[in-house]
N, C-alpha and C positions, 0 to 999 in steps of 0.2 A: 852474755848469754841469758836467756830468759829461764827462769822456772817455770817446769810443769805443773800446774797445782789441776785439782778435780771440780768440776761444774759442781757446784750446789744443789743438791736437790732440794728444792722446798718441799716441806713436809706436810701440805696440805697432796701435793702430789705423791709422795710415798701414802697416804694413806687411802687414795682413790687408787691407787693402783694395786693395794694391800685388797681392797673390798671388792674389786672384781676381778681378782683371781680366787677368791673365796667362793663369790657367786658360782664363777665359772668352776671350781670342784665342785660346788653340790649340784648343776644341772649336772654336769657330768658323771657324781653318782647315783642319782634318781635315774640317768638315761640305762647303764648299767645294770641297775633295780629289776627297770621295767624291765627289760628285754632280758635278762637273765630268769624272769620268775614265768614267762609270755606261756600260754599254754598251745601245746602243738598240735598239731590234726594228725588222727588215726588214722593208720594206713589198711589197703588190705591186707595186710600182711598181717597185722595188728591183731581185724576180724577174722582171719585165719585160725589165729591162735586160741582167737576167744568167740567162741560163736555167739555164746547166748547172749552175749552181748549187740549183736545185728539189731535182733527184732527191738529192742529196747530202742534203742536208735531211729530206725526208722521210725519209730513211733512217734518219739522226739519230733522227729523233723516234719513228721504230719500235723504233729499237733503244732508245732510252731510256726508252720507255713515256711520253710526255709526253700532260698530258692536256690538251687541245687548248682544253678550258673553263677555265683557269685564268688567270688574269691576272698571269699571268709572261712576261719576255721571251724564253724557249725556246716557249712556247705561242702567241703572237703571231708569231713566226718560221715557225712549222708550220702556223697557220692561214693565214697568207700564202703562203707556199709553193705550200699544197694549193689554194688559189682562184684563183693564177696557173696552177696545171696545168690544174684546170677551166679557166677561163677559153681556155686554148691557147695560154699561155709557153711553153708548154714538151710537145714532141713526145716520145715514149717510143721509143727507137731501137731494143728490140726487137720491134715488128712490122712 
């Protein structure tokens, strides 16, 4: 009857396989990082809460030229904004 004995591993292979599970933790907590710190886009709900916050915004978004159809969170901020002003969040002090 034969013995069982265990494959060998060569050890230039344990230690290639030691360095990219390494790598593969730190992408993996850089990815964590990022998306854990990511900043969110203001809701109306938001500008409900906080009016005087509107006009600053909008201003924002004129001065930066943002385009309003993009699916970025400056463009999600400005579309809320300006539907909270509609809506009537937010009174304009100079009339």
């Amino acid at each position: 009857m034969q013995r069982y004995t265990q494959p060998q591993i060569k050890r230039s292979d344990m230690k290639r396989a030691t360095k990219h599970a390494t790598y593969l933790s730190i992408i993996g907590a850089m990815l964590i990082a990022v998306s854990a710190c990511g900043e969110r886009a203001k809701t109306v709900d938001y500008f409900k809460e906080h009016p005087k916050e509107i006009q600053p915004m909008l201003d924002e978004c004129k001065n930066k030229a943002v385009n309003i159809a993009a699916d970025t969170i400056e463009a999600r901020n400005c579309r809320a904004a300006e539907l909270a002003k509609l809506r009537g969040y937010f009174k304009d002090q100079s009339q």
